[in-house]
GUKEMI-953056 format. One record per residue (C-alpha): x, y, z. Coordinates in steps of 0.02 Angstrom, whole numbers, plus 50000, padded with zeros to 5 digits. Example, Ala and Ser with C-alpha at 12.3 -4.5 7.8 and 13.67 -1.06 7.14 Angstrom:
2
@X:50615 Y:49775 Z:50390;
@X:50684 Y:49947 Z:50357;
END
This chain:
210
@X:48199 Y:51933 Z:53816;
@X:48063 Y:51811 Z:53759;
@X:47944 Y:51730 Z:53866;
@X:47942 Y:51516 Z:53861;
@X:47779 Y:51535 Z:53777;
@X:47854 Y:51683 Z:53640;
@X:47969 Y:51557 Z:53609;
@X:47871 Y:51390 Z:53590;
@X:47754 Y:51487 Z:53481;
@X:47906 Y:51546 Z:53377;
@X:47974 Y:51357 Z:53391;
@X:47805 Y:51306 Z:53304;
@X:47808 Y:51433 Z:53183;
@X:47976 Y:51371 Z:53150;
@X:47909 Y:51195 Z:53148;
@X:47784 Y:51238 Z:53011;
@X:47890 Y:51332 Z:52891;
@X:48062 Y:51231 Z:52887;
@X:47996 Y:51056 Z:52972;
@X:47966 Y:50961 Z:52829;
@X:48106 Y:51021 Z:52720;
@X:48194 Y:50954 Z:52882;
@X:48126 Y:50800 Z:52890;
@X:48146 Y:50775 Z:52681;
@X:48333 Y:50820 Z:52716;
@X:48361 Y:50698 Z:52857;
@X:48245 Y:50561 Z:52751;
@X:48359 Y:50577 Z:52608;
@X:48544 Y:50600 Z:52708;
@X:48462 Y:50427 Z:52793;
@X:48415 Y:50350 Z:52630;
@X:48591 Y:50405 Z:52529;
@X:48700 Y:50327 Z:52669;
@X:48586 Y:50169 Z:52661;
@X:48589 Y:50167 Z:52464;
@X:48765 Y:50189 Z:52460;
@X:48788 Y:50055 Z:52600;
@X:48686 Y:49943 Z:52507;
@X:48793 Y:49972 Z:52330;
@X:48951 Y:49946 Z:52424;
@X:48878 Y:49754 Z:52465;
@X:48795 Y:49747 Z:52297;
@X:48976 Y:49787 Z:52229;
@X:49067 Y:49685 Z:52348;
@X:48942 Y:49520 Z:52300;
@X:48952 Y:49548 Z:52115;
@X:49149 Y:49559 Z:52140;
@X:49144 Y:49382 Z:52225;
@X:49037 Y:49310 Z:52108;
@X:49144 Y:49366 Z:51961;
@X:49294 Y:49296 Z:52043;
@X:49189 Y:49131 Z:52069;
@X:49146 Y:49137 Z:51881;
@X:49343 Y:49163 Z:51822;
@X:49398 Y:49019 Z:51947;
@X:49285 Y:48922 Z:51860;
@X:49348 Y:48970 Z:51669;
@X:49513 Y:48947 Z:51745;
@X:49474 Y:48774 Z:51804;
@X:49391 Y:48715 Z:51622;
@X:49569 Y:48794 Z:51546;
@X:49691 Y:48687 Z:51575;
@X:49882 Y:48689 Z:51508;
@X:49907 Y:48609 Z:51349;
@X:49811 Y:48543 Z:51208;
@X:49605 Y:48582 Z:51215;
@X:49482 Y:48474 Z:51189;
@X:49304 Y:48518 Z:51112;
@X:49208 Y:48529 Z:51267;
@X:49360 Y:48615 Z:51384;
@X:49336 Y:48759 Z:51225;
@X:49155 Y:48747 Z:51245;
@X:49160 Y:48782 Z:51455;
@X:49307 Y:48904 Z:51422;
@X:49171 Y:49013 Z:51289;
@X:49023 Y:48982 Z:51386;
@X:49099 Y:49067 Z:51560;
@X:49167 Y:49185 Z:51455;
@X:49008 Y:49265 Z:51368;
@X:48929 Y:49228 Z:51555;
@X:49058 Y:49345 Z:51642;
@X:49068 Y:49476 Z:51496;
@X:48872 Y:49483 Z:51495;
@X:48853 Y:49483 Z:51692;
@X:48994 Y:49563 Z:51741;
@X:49052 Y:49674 Z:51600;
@X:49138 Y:49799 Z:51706;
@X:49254 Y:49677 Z:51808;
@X:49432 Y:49643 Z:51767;
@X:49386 Y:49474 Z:51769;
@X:49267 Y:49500 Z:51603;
@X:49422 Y:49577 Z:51522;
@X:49564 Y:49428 Z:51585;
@X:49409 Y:49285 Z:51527;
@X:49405 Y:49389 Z:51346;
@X:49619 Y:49384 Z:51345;
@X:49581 Y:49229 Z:51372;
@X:49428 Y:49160 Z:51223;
@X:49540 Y:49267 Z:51125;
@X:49712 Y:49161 Z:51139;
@X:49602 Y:48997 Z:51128;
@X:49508 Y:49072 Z:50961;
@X:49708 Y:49095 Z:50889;
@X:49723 Y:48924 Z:50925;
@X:49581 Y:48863 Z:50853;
@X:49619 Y:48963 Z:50706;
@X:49466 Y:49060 Z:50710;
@X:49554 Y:49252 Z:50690;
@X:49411 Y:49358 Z:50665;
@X:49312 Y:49278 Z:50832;
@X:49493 Y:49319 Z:50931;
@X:49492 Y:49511 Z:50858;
@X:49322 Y:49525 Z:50903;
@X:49355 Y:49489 Z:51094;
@X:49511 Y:49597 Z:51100;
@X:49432 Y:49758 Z:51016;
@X:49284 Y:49733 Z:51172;
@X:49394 Y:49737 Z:51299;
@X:49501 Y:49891 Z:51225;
@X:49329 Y:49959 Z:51237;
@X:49292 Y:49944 Z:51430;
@X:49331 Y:50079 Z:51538;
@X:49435 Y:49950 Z:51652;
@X:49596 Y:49909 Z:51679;
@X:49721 Y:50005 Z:51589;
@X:49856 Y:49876 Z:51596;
@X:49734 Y:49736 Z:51535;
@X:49665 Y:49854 Z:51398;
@X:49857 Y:49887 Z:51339;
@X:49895 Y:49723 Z:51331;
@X:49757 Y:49658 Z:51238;
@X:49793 Y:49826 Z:51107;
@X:49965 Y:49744 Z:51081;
@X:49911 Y:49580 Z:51078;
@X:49764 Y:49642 Z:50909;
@X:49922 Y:49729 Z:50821;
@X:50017 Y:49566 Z:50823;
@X:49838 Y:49480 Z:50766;
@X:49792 Y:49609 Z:50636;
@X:49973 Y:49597 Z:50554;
@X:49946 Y:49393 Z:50560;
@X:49811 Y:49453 Z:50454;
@X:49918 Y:49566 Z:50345;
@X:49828 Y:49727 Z:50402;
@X:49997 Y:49803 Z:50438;
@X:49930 Y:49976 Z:50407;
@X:49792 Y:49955 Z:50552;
@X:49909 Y:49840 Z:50672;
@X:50060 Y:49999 Z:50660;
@X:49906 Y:50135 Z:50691;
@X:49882 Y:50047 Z:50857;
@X:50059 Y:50059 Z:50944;
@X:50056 Y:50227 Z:51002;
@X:50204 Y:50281 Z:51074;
@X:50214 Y:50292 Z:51273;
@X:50329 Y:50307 Z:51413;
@X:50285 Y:50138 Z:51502;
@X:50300 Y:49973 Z:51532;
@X:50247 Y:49909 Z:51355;
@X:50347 Y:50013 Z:51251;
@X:50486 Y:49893 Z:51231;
@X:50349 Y:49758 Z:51176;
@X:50268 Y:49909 Z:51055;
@X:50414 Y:49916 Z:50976;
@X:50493 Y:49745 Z:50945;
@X:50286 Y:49723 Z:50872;
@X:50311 Y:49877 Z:50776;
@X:50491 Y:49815 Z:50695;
@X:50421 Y:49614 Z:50661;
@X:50247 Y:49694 Z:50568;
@X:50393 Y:49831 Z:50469;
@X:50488 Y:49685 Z:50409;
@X:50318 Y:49579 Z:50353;
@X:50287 Y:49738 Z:50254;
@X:50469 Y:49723 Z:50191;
@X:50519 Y:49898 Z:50248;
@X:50687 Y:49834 Z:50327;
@X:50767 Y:50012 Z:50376;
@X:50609 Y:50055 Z:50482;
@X:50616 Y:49887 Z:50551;
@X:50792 Y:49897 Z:50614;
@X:50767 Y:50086 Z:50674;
@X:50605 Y:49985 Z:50785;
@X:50716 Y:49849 Z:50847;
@X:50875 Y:49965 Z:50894;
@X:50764 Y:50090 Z:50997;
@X:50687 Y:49922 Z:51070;
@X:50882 Y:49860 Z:51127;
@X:50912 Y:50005 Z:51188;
@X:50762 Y:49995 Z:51310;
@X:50774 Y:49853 Z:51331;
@X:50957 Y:49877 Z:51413;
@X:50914 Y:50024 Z:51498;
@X:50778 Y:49937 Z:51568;
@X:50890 Y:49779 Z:51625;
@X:50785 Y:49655 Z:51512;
@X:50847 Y:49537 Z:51451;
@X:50776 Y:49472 Z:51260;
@X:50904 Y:49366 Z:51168;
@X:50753 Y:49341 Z:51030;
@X:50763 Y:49548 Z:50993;
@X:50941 Y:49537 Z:50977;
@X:50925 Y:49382 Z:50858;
@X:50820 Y:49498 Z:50741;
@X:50910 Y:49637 Z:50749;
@X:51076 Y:49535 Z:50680;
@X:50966 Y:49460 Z:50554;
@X:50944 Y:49630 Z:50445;
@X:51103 Y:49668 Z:50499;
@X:51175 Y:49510 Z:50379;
END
């Protein structure tokens, strides 16, 4: 068996060869749980402040008709939270949003450029979906039926009944009736599997009936 002093002079020998690799380890196991501490609050803050930013563009969009400056606070917090806050859902609802006020100000091109950025953030699926619907219906108001149909991709979820009643209105713009009524059938069916109810489907599906 060791003496104490065998082993206090194996304890410094010890010391020397592992004790600052020790000491980095513990500095940077210390300094990742502080970092990641810190990012947590930096996320948590930025989140806030987003959701300050879209209470704000909410406030400046009111219901009904828009004046010039109510469009003019609705665009600036918009480019504020997509610049700021880029990877938030709230940059992504504030673009839905420029993008629906651009359609009513008839300015097309401005309101396809704000739905093709937020299909391109890695965010919300369901926002990102929506807004791809939403630039089919916009790109066949433009009579780019071609590039509207190449974006509704077939999938088993809650859109598909909305993909397809887009995908049957842009077929009958582009005057192919047959496809049209094969888009809105599959679309009734859905939609009664489903239990929803769309009187407005129905209504288009009896008009290439006649």
């Amino acid at each position: 068996m060791k003496t104490e002093e065998e082993q206090v002079e194996a304890l410094k020998r010890w010391w020397q060869e592992n004790g600052k690799s020790l000491i980095l380890t513990i500095a940077v196991s210390v300094g990742g749980v502080l970092s990641w501490n810190a990012y947590q609050d930096h996320q948590t803050n930025e989140s806030e402040l987003a959701s300050v930013y879209f209470q704000q563009l909410m406030t400046s969009a009111p219901a009904g008709q828009l004046g010039e400056t109510e469009i003019a606070e609705i665009r600036y917090n918009s480019d504020l939270l997509k610049k700021e806050f880029s990877a938030s859902t709230y940059a992504q609802f504030a673009a839905l949003m420029i993008a629906r006020v651009e359609v009513q100000e008839g300015n097309l091109a401005a309101a396809t450029t704000e739905l093709e950025w937020v299909i391109a953030q890695q965010g919300d699926v369901e926002v990102r979906t929506l807004a791809t619907l939403r630039l089919a219906k916009l790109l066949g108001a433009q009579n780019q039926y071609d590039e509207a149909l190449a974006l509704l991709v077939d999938a088993d979820d809650a859109w598909q009944l909305g993909r397809l009643e887009t995908r049957g209105d842009l077929l009958v713009a582009q005057g192919d009736l047959d496809a049209a009524r094969a888009a809105y059938t599959e679309a009734s069916l859905l939609a009664v599997t489903s239990g929803t109810n769309n009187p407005l489907l129905g209504l288009k599906l009896d008009n290439l009936a006649q």
